[in-house]
C-alpha positions in Angstrom: 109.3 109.1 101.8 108.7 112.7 103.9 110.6 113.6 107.0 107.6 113.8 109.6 108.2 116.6 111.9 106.4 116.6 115.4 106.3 119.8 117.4 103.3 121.5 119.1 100.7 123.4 116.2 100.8 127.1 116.3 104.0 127.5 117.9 107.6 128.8 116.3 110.0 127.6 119.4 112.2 125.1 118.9 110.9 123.2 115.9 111.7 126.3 113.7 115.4 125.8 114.1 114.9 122.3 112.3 112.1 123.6 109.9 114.6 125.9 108.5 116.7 123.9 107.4 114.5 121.5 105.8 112.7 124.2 103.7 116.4 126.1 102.9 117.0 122.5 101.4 113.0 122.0 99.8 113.2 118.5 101.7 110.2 116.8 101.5 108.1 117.1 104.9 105.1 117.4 106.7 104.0 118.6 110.1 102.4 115.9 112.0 100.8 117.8 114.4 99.3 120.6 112.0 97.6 117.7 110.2 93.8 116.3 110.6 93.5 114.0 113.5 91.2 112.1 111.0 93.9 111.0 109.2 96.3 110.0 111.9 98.0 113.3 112.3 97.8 116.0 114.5 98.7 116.8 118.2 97.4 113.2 119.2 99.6 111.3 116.8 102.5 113.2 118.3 101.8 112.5 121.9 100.8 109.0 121.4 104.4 108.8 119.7 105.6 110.4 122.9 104.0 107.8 125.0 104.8 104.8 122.9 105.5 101.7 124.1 106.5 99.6 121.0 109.1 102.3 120.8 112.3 101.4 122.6 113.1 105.1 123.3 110.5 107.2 122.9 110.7 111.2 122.5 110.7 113.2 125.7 109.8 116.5 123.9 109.2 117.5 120.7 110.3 118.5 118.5 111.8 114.9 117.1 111.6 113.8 113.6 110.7 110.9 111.7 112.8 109.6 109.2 111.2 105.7 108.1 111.5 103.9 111.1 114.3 106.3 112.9 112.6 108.5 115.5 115.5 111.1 116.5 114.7 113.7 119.5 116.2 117.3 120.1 117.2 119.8 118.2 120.5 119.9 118.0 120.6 116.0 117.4 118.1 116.2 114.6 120.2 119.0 112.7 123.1 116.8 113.2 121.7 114.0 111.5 119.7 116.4 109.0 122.9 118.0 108.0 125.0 115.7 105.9 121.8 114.5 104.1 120.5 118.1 103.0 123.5 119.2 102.2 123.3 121.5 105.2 126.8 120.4 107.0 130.4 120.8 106.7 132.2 118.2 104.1 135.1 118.0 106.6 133.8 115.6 109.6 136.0 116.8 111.7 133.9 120.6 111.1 130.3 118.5 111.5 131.4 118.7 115.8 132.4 122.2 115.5 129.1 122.8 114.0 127.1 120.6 116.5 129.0 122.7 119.9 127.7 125.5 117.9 124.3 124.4 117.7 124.3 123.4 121.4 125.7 126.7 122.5 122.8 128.6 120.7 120.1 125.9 122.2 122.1 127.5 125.6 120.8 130.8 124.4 117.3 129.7 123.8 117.2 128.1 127.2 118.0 131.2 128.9 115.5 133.0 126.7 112.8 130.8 128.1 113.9 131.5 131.7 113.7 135.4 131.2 109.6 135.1 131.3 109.7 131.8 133.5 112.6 132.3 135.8 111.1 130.4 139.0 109.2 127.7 137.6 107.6 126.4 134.2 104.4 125.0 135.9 103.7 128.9 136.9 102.2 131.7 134.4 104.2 134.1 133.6 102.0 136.3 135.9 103.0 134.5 138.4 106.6 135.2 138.8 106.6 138.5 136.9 108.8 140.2 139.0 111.4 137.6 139.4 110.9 137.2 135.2 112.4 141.2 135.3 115.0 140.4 137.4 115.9 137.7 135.5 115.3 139.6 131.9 117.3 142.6 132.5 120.6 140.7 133.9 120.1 138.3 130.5 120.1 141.9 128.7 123.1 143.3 130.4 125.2 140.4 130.8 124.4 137.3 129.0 123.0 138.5 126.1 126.0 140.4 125.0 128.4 137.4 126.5 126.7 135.0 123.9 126.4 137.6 121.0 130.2 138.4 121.5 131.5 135.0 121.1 129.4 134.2 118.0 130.8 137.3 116.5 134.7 136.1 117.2 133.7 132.7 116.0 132.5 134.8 112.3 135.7 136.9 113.1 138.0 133.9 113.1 136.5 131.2 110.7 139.3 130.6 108.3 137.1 129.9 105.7 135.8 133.7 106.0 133.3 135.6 108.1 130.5 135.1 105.9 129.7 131.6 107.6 130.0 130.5 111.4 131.6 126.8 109.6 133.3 126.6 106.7 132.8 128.4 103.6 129.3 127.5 102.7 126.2 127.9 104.5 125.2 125.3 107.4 122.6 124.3 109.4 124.2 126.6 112.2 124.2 129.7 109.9 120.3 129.0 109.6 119.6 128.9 113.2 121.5 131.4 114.0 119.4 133.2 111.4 116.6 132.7 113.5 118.1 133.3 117.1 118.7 136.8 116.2 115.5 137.5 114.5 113.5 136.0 117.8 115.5 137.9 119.9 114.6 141.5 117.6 110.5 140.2 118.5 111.4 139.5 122.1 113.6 142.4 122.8 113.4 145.3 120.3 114.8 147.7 122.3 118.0 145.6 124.3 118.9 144.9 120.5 118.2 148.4 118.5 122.0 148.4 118.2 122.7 144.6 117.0 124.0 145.7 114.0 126.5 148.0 115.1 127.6 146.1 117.9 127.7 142.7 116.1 128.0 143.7 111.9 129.3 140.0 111.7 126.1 138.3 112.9 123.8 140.7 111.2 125.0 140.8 107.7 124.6 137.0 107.8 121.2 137.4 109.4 120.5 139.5 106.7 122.0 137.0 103.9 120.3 134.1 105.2 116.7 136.2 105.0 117.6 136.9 101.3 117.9 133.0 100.2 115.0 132.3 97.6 114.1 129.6 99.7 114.4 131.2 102.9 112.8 134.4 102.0 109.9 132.2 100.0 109.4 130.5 103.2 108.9 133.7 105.3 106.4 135.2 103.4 104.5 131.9 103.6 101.4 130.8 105.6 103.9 128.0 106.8 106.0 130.6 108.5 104.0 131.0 111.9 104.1 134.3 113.4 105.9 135.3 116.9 103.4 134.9 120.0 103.5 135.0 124.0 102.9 131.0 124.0 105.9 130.8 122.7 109.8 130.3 124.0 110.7 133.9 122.7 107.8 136.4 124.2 107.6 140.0 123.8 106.6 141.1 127.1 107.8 144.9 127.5 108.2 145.3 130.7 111.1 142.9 130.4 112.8 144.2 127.3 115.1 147.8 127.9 118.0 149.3 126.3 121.1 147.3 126.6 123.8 148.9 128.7 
């Protein structure tokens, strides 16, 4: 039986994170909401699943994942479980919760990418609150940006298992996403990270290793690869992006 992944058509955001993993591993699954509304799918299917009642805990937000009659919600949660059964997790258990904190510290990251172009309130366009969004945007650049990007690096730095991998010494569902932080945040912010590689070699030499997987790289150059947009969570706006300090 497929996985059934729900998250909005058109859109990247959070739902690439766990469609990463499942095409590194060629799992077997579709995207509910891309599908024909004819034939049960699409974005109805996925917000009458959101506003079930025969479900005893229904979704909030996508994305969530179907797996038979298991409906799991959020990201980080859904990599979790995906993990162990794509072969995308740590052996050691004990590793699987070093891997999840990781995980939740880059959904952190992705959160405060969101608030760089909607800073005072999601309910507003981003034309709304532009000047607070620059505000917001350049203090991310200069100070939280580099406060994140530092501690991945020492995590690389330190892994016992070497610094080719963020857990362990085989590639993880973190080593994916990760994979796809930093390449969000080269569309959203060319210029604040012209210099990633020299200030963080760790992170993008395995940005670059994870591009260069046959099954990541096959999946790039496919149609099911959507492209970067301002609908999204990371937005290319350039009066927000600027050289980091």
């Amino acid at each position: 039986m497929s996985f059934e992944l729900y998250y909005w058509d058109g859109l990247q955001g959070r739902g690439e994170f766990v469609r990463l993993a499942l095409e590194e591993a060629r799992a077997d699954y579709i995207e509910v909401a891309r599908g024909d509304e004819a034939s049960g799918q699409g974005t109805g299917a996925m917000l009458a699943a959101m506003r079930s009642r025969s479900v005893s805990c229904p979704p909030f937000a996508p994305p969530f994942l179907r797996d038979g009659d298991l409906l799991i919600s959020q990201t980080a949660n859904i990599l979790f479980y995906l993990g162990p059964k794509l072969g995308l997790a740590p052996a050691d258990e004990n590793l699987r919760y070093v891997a999840n904190g990781l995980q939740l510290t880059i959904a952190d990251v992705v959160t405060e990418v969101h608030d760089t172009h909607h800073p005072i309130a999601s309910g507003l366009y981003y034309e709304e609150q532009k000047d607070a969004a620059k505000l917001r945007a350049h203090d991310f650049i200069d100070h939280r940006l580099p406060k994140f990007m530092r501690y991945f690096e020492r995590v690389l730095q330190q892994n016992p298992a070497g610094d080719a991998h963020l857990v362990g010494a085989a590639l993880t569902y973190v080593d994916l996403s990760m994979f796809q932080l930093i390449d969000a945040l080269h569309y959203a912010f060319p210029k604040a990270t012209r210099h990633f590689g020299e200030h963080y070699p760790r992170l993008a030499a395995l940005h670059d290793a994870v591009a260069a997987r046959p099954n990541v790289a096959a999946y790039l150059a496919s149609e099911r690869r959507l492209g970067y947009n301002e609908s999204c969570i990371f937005r290319h706006y350039p009066e927000l992006d600027k050289a980091a300090q």
